[in-house]
N, C-alpha and C positions, 0 to 999 in steps of 0.2 A: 736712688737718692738716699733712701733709708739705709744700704749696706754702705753707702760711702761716707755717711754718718757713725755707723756702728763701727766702721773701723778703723777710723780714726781716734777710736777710744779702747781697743784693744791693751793698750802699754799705761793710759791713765791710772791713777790712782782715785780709790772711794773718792774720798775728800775734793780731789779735782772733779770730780764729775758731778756731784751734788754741789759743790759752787758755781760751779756754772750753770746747770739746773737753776738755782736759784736768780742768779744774776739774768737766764734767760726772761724767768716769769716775772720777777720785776723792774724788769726793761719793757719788756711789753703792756704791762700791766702800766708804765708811766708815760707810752706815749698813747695809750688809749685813755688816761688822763687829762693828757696834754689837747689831744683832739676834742673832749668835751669840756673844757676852760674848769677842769677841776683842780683844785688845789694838791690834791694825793699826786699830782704828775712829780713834787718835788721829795714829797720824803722816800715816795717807792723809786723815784730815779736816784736815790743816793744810797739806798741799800745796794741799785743795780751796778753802780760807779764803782763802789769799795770796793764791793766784790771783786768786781774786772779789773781792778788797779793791782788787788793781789796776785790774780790770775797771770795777768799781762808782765809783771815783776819775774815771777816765776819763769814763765817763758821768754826772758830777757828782749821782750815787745817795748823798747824801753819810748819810743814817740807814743804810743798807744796808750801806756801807761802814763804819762804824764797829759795827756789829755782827757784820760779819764779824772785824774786828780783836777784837773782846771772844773770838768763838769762838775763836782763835787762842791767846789767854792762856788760856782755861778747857782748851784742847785740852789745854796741858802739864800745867795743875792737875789737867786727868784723868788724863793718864795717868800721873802722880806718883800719884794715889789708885788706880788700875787695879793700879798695879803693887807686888807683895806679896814684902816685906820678908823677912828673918828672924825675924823679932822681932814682926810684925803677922799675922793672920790676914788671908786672901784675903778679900775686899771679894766679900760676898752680896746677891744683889735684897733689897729690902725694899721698906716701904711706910713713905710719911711719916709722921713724927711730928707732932704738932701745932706742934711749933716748927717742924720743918722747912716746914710750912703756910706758916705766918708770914713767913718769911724766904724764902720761894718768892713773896709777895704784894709782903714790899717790894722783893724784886728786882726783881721786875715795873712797880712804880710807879717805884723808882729810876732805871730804864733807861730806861722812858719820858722820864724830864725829863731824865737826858743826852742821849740821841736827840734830842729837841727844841732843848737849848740847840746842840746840833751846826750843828741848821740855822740857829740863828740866828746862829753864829757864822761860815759860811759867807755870811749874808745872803742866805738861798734864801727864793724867796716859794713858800708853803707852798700845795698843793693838796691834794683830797679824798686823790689817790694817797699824800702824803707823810704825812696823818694814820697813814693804815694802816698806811704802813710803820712808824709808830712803836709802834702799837699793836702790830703782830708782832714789831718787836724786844724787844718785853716778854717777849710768849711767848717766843719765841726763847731767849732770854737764861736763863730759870729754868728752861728746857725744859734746856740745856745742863748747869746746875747741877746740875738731877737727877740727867742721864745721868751724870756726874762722880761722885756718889756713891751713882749705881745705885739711883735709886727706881724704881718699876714706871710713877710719874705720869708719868716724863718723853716718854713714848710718845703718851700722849693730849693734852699738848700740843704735840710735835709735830706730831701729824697736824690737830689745830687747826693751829697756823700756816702746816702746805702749803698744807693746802684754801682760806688765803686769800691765800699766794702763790701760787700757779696762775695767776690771771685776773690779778694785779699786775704779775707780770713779763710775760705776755703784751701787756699792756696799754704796758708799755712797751718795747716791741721786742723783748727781749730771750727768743726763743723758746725757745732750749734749755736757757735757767736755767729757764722755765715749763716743760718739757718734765720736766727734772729735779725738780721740786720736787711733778709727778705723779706720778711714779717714786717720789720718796722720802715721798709718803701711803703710796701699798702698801704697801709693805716697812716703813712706820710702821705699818699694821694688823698685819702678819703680825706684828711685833715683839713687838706687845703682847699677841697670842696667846699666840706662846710663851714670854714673860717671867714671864706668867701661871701659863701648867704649868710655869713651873720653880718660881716661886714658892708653888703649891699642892700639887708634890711634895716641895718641903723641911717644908711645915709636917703634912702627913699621912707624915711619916716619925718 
């Protein structure tokens, strides 16, 4: 694991390799925020976004990269909803509502055909890889909107779209975004553990 790591950064450059570095540990560093209802899950997931939006640009990732940029806008929307007013009550786990269903389905489908028109507007000839990436930024996407307004769903589908970014970003050189994005299934399990007991000790109280 480690040499297939190591050499896939053989042809990098410094610069490449320290942004991503970075973008590794405050990606990590924002969903071990995210799992304890801490506020720091939004400003260290927006260091880790920029970051990946340059990287992913670089590497003409161009679905990738625009979905990094979508996490970046939802980042603030979070944390505008995270953070509790005078006048609002603090923002509690819950479980979706059927509308929230809804609007969780056509994010999903709507992201897909931006994602899509993206590449076409880059004029990228599209392969198996670039399908999926479009399909994960669906998840992705409604995955975020949960976390924004704290539903319990937003945990299983992220751990859906690690488990199929893993082998993608391996697949395309890029080891320690696949490295990270193993990282971030775990700590998407444990999440939803404990999101769980928080949420089945407010309603047996």
């Amino acid at each position: 694991m480690l040499d297939f790591l190591i050499s896939q950064y053989k042809n990098a450059t410094t610069l490449q390799i320290i942004l991503e570095s970075l973008a590794f540990i405050f990606g990590i560093l924002s969903v071990y925020f995210a799992k304890k209802e801490n506020i720091w899950v939004y400003p260290t997931g927006l260091i880790s976004t920029i970051i990946t939006v340059y990287l992913l640009y670089q590497a003409k990732y161009f679905g990738d990269m625009t979905m990094n940029f979508y996490y970046s806008i939802m980042s603030i929307y979070g944390w505008y909803k995270w953070t509790s007013s005078t006048n609002q009550p603090e923002l509690e786990i819950t479980r979706t509502s059927r509308k929230e269903k809804l609007i969780g389905i056509g994010l999903f489908i709507l992201t897909m055909i931006i994602t899509y028109l993206v590449y076409l507007f880059f004029d990228y000839k599209l392969e198996i890889p670039n399908y999926i990436d479009i399909f994960t930024s669906g998840i992705f996407f409604t995955a975020m909107w949960y976390m924004a307004i704290k539903k319990i769903e937003n945990w299983t589908l992220w751990i859906i779209g690690d488990l199929i970014a893993v082998p993608l970003f391996a697949h395309r050189g890029l080891g320690m975004l696949s490295l990270q994005y193993l990282i971030f299934t775990i700590l998407a399990i444990l999440a939803l553990i404990e999101w769980k007991k928080i949420l089945n000790n407010k309603i047996h109280k």
